[in-house]
C-alpha positions in Angstrom: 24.7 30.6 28.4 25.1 28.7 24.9 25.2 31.9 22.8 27.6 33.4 25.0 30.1 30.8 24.5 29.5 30.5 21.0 29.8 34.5 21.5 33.7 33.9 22.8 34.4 31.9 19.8 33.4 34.3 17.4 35.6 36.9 19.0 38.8 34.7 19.2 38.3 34.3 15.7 37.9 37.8 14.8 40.9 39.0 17.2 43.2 36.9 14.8 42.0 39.1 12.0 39.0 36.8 10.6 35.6 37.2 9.6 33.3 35.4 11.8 29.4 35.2 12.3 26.8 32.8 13.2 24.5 31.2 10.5 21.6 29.0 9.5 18.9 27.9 11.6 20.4 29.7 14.8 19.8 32.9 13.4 16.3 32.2 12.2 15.3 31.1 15.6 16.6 34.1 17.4 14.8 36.3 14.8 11.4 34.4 15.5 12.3 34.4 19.6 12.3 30.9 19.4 14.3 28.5 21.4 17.9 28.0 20.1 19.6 24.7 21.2 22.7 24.4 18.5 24.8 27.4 17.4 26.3 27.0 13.8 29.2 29.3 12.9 30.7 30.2 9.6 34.2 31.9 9.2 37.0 32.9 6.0 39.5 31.2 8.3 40.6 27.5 7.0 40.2 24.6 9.0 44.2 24.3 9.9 44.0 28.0 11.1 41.0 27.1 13.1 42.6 24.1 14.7 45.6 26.2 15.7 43.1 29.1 17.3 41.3 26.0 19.3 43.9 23.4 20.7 40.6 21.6 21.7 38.6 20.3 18.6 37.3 17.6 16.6 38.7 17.9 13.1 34.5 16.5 12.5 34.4 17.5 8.4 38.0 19.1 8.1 37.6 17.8 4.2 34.2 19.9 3.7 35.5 23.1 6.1 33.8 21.8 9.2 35.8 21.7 12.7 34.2 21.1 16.0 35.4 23.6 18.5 35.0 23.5 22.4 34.2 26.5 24.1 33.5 26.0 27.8 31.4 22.5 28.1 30.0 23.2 25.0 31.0 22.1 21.1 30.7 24.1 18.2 30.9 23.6 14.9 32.7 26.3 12.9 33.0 25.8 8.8 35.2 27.9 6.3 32.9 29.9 3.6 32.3 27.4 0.9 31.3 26.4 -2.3 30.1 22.9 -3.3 30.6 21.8 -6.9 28.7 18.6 -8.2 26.6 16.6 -6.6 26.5 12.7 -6.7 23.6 10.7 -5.5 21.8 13.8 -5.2 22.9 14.8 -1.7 26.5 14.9 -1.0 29.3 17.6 -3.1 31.7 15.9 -5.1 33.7 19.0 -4.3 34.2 21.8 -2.0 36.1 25.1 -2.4 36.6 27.0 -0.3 36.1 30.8 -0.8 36.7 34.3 1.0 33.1 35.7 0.8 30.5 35.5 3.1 27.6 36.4 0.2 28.8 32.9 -1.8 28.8 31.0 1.2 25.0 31.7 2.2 24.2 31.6 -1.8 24.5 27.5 -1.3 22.2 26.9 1.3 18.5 25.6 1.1 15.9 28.0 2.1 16.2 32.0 2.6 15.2 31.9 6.1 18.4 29.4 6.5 20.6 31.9 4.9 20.9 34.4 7.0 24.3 35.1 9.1 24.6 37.8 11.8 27.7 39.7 13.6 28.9 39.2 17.0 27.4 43.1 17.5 24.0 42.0 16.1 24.5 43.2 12.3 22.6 40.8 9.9 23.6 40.0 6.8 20.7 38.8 4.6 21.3 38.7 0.6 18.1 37.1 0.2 15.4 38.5 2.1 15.3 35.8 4.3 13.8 37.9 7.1 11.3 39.4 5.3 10.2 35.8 4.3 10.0 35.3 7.7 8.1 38.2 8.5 6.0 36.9 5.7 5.7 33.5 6.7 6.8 31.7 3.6 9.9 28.8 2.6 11.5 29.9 -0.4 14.6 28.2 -1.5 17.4 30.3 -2.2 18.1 31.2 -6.4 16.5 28.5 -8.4 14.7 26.2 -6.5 15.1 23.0 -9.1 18.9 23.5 -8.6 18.5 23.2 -4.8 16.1 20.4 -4.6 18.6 18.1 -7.6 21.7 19.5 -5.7 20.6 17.9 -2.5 17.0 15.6 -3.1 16.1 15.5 1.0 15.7 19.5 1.1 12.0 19.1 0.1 11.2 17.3 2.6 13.0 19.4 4.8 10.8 22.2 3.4 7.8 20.3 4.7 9.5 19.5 7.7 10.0 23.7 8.5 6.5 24.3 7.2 5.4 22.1 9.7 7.7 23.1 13.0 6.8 27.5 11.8 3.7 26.8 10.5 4.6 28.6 7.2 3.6 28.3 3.9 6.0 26.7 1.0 6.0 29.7 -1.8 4.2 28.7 -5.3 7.7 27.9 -7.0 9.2 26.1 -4.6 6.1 23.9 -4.2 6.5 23.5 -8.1 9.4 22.2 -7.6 8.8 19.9 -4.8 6.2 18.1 -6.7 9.0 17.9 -10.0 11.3 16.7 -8.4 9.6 14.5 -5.9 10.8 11.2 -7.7 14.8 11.8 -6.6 13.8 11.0 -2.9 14.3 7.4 -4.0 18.3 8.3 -4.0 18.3 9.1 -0.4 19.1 6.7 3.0 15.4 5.7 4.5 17.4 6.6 8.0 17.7 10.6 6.5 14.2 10.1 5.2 12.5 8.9 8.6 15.0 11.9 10.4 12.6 14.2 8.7 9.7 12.8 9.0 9.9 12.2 12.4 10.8 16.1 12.7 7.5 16.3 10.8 5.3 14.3 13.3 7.2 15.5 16.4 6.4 19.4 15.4 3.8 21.7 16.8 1.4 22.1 13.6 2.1 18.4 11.5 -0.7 18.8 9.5 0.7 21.6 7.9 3.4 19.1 6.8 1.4 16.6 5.9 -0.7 19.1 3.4 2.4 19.4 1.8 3.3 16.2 1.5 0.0 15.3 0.0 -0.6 18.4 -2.1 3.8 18.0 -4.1 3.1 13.8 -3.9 6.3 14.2 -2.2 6.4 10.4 -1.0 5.6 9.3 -4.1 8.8 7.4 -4.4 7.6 5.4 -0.9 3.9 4.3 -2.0 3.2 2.6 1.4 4.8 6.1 2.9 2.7 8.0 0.9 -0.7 6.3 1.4 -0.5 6.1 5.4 0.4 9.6 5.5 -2.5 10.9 3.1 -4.7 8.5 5.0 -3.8 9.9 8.2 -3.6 13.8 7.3 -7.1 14.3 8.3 -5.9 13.5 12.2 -2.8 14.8 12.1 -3.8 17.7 14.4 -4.1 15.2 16.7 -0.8 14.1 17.4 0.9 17.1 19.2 -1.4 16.4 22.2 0.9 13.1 22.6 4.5 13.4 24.0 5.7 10.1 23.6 7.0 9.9 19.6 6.4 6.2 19.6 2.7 7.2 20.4 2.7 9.6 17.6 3.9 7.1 15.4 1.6 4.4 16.4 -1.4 6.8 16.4 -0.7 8.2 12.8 -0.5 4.5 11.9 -4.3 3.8 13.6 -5.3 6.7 11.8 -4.0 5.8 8.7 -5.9 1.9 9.1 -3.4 0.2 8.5 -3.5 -3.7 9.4 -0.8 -5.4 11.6 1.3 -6.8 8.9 1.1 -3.1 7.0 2.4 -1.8 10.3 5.1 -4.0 10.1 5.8 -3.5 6.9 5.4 0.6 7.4 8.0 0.2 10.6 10.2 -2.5 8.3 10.4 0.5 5.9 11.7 3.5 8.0 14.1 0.8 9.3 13.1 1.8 12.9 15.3 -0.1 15.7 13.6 -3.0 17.3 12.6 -1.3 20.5 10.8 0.9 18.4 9.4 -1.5 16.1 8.0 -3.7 19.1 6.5 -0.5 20.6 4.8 0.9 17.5 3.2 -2.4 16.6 2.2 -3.1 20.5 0.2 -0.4 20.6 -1.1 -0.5 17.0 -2.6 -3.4 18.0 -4.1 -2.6 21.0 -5.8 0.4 19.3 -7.1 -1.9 16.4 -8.0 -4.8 19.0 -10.3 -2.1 20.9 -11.3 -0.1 17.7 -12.1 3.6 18.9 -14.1 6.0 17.4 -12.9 9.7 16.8 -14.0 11.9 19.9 -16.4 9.2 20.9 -15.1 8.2 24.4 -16.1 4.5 25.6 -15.4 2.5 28.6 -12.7 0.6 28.9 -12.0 -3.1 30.8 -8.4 -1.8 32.2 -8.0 -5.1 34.2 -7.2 -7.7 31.4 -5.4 -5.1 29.9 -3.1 -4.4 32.9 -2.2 -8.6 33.5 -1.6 -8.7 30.0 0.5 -5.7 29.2 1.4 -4.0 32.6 1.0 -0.4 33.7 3.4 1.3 31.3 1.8 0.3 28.3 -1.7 0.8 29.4 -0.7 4.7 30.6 0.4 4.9 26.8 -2.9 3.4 25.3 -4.7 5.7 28.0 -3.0 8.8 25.9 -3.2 7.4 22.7 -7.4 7.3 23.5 -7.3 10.6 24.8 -5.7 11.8 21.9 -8.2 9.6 19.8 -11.3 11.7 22.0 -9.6 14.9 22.2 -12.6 16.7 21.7 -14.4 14.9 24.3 -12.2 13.5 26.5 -12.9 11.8 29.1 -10.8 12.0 32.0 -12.4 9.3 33.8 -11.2 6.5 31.8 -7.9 7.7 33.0 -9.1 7.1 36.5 -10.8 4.1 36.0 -7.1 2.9 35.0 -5.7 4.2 37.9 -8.5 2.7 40.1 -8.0 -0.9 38.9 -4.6 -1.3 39.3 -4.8 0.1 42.7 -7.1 -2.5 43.4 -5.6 -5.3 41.9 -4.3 -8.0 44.9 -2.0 -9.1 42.1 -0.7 -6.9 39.1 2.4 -9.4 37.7 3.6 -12.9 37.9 6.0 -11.7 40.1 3.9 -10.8 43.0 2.5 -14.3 42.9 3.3 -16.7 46.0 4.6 -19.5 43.4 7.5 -19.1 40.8 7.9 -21.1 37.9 10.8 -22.8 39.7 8.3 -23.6 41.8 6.1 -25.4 39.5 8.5 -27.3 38.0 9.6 -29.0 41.0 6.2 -29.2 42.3 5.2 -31.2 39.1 8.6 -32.8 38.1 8.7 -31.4 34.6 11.2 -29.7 32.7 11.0 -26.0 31.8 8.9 -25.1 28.5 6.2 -22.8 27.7 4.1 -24.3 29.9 5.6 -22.3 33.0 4.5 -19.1 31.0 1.4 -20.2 30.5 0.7 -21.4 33.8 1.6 -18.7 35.7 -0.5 -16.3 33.1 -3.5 -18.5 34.3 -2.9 -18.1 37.8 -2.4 -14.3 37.3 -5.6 -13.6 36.3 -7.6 -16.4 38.4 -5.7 -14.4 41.4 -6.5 -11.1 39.9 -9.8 -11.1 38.9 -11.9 -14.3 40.0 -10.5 -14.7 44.0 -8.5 -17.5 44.0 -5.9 -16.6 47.5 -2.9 -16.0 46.6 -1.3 -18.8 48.7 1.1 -21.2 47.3 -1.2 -24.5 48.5 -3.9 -22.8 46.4 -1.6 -21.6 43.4 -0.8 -25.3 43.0 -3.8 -26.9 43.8 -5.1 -24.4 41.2 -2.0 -25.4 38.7 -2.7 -29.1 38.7 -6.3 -29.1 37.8 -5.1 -26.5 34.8 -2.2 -29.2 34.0 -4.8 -31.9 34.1 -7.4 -30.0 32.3 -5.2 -29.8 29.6 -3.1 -33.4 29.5 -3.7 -35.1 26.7 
């Protein structure tokens, strides 16, 4: 259904006496049979003459020849043959010009299997053997690969981040020039930076990624990047068994041993958002608290884990151990977690016959961190040593607490 619609807009634009095809990663995809979720599309029309063929657009890069057109519920965007001049900062074009040839246009991109454009009737257009590098399995940057990598410093690590997702190799002088020009992936956003790498992670084969990155010292500009990656490339097989990317993170940080605070730092770093910062280092934690051994299953005391943490987070630590004993697994762990939180009477605070409101009036106090605390110690008297989970007993139970603890 998507290429059909992006199907409709190449053959407006080519019944108005344009040049049309799609481009880029589409193409590639297609040509591997691999799923295709975004449709690119390069034309010789300008961006004015493209806004007048689709009253519906956004005018998203109208400066640099991009316009986003709609085409049934579906956007596409649709940029004029270009060249790019200059480069400042090492990623963006201090100038574009536009130009009438399809050949130039593909001559600026990144990688030969990226620069590839094909017809509305199927006819590819491939100046430099980008299918045949396919066929061969290899990343190759288009022309000169130095010139590529200073034009635009994060297509290295886009290299490793393909390598990884085909499972290709990086050809011998593009690798060369990964490792040269390494050092100019200080010049580019963390955000773009941790984009890629969390490509890497997230792919089918991220070791494959992460041999590159340690064989071009691509990180080398990041040292605490660099290190927990290296540290962790010996496990990175391990983490397409996890679906979860915040499990992926947090496992290639166990395997990597890095401390709390390094986690922090690590997460601090990539400038992840909070809710991902609070995950990673939750489960970091748990997995350096409990310290598990590669493929060496253990049992696990679920209970104080559940009243502490809650059944979400202990279902991700149940994967993150399974993916720590993939080659043993041991599915009954995972049932032992199911089977203790079926039987606990109580699993939260909340299922408790007393509320904190409850405890302050019962006891005349203000609120404070002692209502937390309380009602954590009633949780797990109810949970796991019988106490009845009756409000005469919840406070009879409070008040000896309160008084064990008045000073």
């Amino acid at each position: 259904m998507l290429k059909e619609h992006a199907t409709l807009v190449l053959e407006r634009l080519e019944n108005a006496g344009f040049e049309a095809y799609f481009v880029g990663g589409c193409v590639r995809d297609w040509l591997l049979g691999r799923p295709v979720h975004d449709i690119d599309i390069c034309t010789n029309a300008r961006p004015e003459e493209v806004m007048t063929l689709f009253p519906e657009h956004v005018p998203t890069g109208v400066k640099h020849g991009t316009v986003s057109v709609k085409q049934g519920p579906y956007l596409f965007e649709v940029t004029t043959y270009r060249l790019e001049a200059e480069y400042e900062s090492y990623r963006r074009p201090t100038e574009v010009k536009f130009v009438s040839d399809l050949e130039s246009d593909l001559a600026r991109r990144d990688f030969t299997i990226n620069a590839m454009a094909l017809s509305r009737e199927g006819r590819l257009v491939d100046p430099f053997y980008g299918q045949k590098d396919l066929n061969d399995r290899l990343i190759r940057a288009v022309g000169e690969a130095q010139s590529r990598f200073r034009e635009d410093a994060l297509r290295p690590l886009r290299g490793a981040r393909f390598a990884a997702q085909l499972q290709f190799s990086i050809e011998t002088r593009t690798k060369q020039a990964i490792q040269e020009t390494a050092p100019l992936l200080k010049h580019i956003a963390v955000e773009r930076i941790r984009g890629e790498l969390h490509k890497l992670i997230d792919s089918d084969h991220p070791q494959v990624g992460f041999a590159v990155l340690e064989h071009t010292r691509l990180l080398s500009a990041y040292p605490l990047l660099e290190e927990t990656f290296a540290r962790a490339s010996s496990e990175a097989w391990r983490l397409p068994q996890l679906g979860s990317s915040l499990l992926k993170w947090s496992l290639l940080c166990y395997a990597a041993s890095r401390n709390e605070e390094q986690v922090r730092e690590f997460t601090a770093l990539l400038r992840m958002s909070k809710r991902e910062r609070e995950a990673i280092h939750r489960y970091a934690q748990l997995l350096l608290s409990l310290q598990p051994q590669w493929d060496r299953p253990q049992p696990i005391d679920w209970a104080p884990l559940l009243l502490t943490h809650g059944w979400d987070t202990c279902m991700g630590l149940d994967m993150l151990l399974q993916a720590v004993w993939w080659k043993n697994r041991d599915r009954s762990v995972s049932q032992c977690l199911i089977d203790t939180y079926a039987a606990l009477p109580v699993k939260s605070t909340k299922d408790l016959a007393v509320s904190g409101k409850d405890l302050m009036q019962a006891f005349s106090r203000q609120a404070g961190s002692w209502i937390g605390d309380l009602l954590a110690y009633l949780l797990e008297q109810t949970a796991l040593h019988g106490l009845p989970n009756r409000r005469e007993d919840l406070l009879e139970a409070a008040m000896k607490e309160l008084e064990r603890h008045e000073y």
